[in-house]
C-alpha positions in Angstrom: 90.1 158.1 127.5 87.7 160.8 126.3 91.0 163.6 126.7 92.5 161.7 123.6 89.6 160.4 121.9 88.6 164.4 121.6 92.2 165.7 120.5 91.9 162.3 117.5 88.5 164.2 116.5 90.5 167.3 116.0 93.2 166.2 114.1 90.3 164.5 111.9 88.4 167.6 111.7 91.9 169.9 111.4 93.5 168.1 108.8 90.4 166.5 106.9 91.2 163.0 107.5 89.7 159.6 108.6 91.8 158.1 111.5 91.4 153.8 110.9 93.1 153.3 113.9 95.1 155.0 117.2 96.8 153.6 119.5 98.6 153.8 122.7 102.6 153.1 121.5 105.0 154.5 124.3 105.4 153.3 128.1 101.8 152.6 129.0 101.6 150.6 126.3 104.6 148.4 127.5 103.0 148.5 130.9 106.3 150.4 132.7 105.2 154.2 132.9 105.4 156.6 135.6 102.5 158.6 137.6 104.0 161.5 135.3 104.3 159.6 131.9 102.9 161.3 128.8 100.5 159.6 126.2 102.6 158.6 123.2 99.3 157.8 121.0 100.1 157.0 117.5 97.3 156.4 114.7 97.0 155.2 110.8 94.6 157.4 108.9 92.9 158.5 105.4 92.9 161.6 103.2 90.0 161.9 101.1 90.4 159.9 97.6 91.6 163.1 95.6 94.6 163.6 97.7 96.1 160.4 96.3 95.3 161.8 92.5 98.5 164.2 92.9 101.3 163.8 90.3 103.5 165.7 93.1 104.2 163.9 96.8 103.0 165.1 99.7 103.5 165.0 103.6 102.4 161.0 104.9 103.1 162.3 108.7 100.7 164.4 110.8 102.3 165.3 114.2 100.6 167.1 116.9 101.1 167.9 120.6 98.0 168.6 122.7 98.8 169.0 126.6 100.2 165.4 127.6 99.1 164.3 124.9 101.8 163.2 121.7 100.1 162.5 118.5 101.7 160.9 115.2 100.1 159.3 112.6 101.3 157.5 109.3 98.9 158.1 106.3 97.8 154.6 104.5 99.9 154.4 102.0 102.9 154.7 104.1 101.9 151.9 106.6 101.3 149.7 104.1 104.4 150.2 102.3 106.1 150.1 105.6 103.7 146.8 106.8 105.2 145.0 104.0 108.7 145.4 105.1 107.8 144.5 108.0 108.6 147.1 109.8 108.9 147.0 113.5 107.4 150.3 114.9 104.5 149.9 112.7 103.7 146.0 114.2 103.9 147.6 117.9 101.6 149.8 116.8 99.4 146.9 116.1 100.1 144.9 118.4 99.6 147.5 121.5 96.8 146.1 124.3 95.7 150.2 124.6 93.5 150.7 121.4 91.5 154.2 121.4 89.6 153.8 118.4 89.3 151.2 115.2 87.6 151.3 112.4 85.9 147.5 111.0 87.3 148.6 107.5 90.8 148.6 109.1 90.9 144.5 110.0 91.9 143.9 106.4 95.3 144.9 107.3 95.4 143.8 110.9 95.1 140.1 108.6 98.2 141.8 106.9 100.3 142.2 109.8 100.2 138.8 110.8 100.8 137.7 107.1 103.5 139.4 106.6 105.9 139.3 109.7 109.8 138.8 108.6 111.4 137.2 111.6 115.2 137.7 110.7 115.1 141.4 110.2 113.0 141.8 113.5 115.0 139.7 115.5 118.0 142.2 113.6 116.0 145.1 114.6 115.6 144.2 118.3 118.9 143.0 118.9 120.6 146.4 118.0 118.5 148.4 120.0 119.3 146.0 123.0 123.3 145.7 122.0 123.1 149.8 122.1 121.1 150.5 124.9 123.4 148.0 126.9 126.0 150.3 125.3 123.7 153.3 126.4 124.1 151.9 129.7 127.7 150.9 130.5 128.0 155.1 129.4 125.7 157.1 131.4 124.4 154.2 133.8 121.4 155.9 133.8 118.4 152.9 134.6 116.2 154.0 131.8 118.9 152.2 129.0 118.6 149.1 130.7 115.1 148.6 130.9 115.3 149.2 127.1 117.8 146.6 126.9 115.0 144.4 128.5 112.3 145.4 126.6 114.5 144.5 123.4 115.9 141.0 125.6 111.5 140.1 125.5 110.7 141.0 122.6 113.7 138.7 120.6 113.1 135.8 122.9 109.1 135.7 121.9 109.6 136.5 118.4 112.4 133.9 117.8 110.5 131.1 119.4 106.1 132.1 117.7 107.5 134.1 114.6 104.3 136.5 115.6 104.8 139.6 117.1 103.8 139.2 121.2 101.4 141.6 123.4 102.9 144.6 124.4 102.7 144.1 127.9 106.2 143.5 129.1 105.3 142.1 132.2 103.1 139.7 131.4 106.1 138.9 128.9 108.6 138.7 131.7 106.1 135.8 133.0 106.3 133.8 130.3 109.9 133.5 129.8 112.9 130.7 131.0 115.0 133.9 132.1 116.5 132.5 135.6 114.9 133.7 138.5 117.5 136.0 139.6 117.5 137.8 136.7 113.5 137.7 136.5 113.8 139.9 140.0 116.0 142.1 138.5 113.6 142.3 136.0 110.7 142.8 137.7 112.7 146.4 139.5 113.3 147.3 136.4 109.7 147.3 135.2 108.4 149.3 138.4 111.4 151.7 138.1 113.0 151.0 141.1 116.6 151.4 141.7 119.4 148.3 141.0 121.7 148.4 143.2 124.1 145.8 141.3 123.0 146.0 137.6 125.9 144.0 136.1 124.7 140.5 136.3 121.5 141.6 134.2 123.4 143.7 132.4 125.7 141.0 131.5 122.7 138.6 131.1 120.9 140.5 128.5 124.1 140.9 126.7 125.1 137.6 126.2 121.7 136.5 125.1 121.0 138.8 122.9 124.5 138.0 121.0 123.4 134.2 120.8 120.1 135.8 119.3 122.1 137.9 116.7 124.3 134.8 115.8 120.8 132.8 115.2 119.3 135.4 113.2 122.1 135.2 110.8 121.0 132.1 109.8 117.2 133.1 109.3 115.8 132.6 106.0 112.8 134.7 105.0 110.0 132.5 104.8 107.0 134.8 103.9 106.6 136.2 100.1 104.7 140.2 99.4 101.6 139.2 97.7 101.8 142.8 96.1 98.1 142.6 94.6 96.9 141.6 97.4 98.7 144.5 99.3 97.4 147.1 96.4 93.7 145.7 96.7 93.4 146.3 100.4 95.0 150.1 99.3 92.7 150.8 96.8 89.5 149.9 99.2 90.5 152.1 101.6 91.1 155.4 99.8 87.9 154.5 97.9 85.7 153.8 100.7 
């Protein structure tokens, strides 16, 4: 969309970066938004090579909100850092289907992000945003916690079973899954926002699954070793470049 392609030449202009890569990271990247949804876009950028020269740290984060339009972006040092942790925002990111710009200099850690996926503390991760958005929801019964509950509920059953980190797309998810078919049409409501009249045997669903998933993560190893020269040459390219 040429709205946020514009406001991504500002910040680039503003703050006197290079943005590698933006993204689309909130509801409409997940496929469940609303006619009145804002654009959560999120994006990994550059400073100029002297920037990284300081013996003092500096701010990684530029935030910016332009009409409907919510910016944050990580600096390149940061993601990487974070990428080898294998840290969960930062693979959604990656993994979103709405991509407003990439650069070709940026694949090299795209290759990363497969590399370096950690299944057990994803599946951790996942599991106790579900657990307290089922929590969320047994409080305030307000819709909105369930479907997070959900989105958490897809996400665990993918990961668990490919160890890769799935489309965004949480319907096309939905399809893919052994979740019974009652459940499934529950699901499907939730995804267009529609009202549940009886929520409890979803509710009650995603809760007892997503325990079974804890109890397997538990006994996860972690298969994949940081290469940390490999990590530092794809840095030192990138801020050089």
């Amino acid at each position: 969309m040429e709205k946020i392609k514009k406001a991504l030449r500002s910040i680039e202009h503003e703050r006197n970066v290079e943005i590698l890569y933006a993204c689309e990271a909130g509801s409409r990247a997940f496929g469940y938004e609303s006619e009145h949804s804002d654009y959560d876009v999120r994006f990994i950028y550059t400073h100029p090579r002297e920037w990284y020269l300081s013996l003092f740290d500096k701010r990684d984060v530029i935030e910016s909100t332009i009409g409907d339009i919510e910016l944050h972006g990580w600096d390149i040092k940061k993601t990487l850092w974070l990428l080898s942790k294998s840290n969960p925002t930062l693979l959604e990111w990656l993994h979103s289907q709405i991509i407003y710009k990439e650069s070709a200099k940026f694949l090299p850690v795209r290759t990363l992000a497969t590399e370096l996926i950690k299944v057990k503390p994803i599946l951790f991760h996942y599991v106790k945003l579900g657990k307290g958005n089922c929590k969320s929801f047994r409080k305030t019964a307000n819709q909105k916690h369930l479907l997070y509950a959900l989105k958490s509920l897809l996400l665990v059953q993918w990961i668990s079973v490919e160890e890769t980190m799935p489309e965004m797309n949480l319907t096309a998810l939905l399809e893919t899954t052994n979740i019974p078919e009652e459940i499934k049409m529950y699901s499907y409501d939730l995804l267009n926002r529609k009202p549940i009249r009886n929520p409890e045997p979803v509710l009650s669903y995603i809760e007892t699954v997503l325990k079974g998933y804890e109890n397997k993560a538990k006994g996860l190893l972690d298969k994949n070793e940081i290469d940390k020269e490999k990590i530092d040459r794809i840095y030192r390219k990138l801020i050089e470049d």
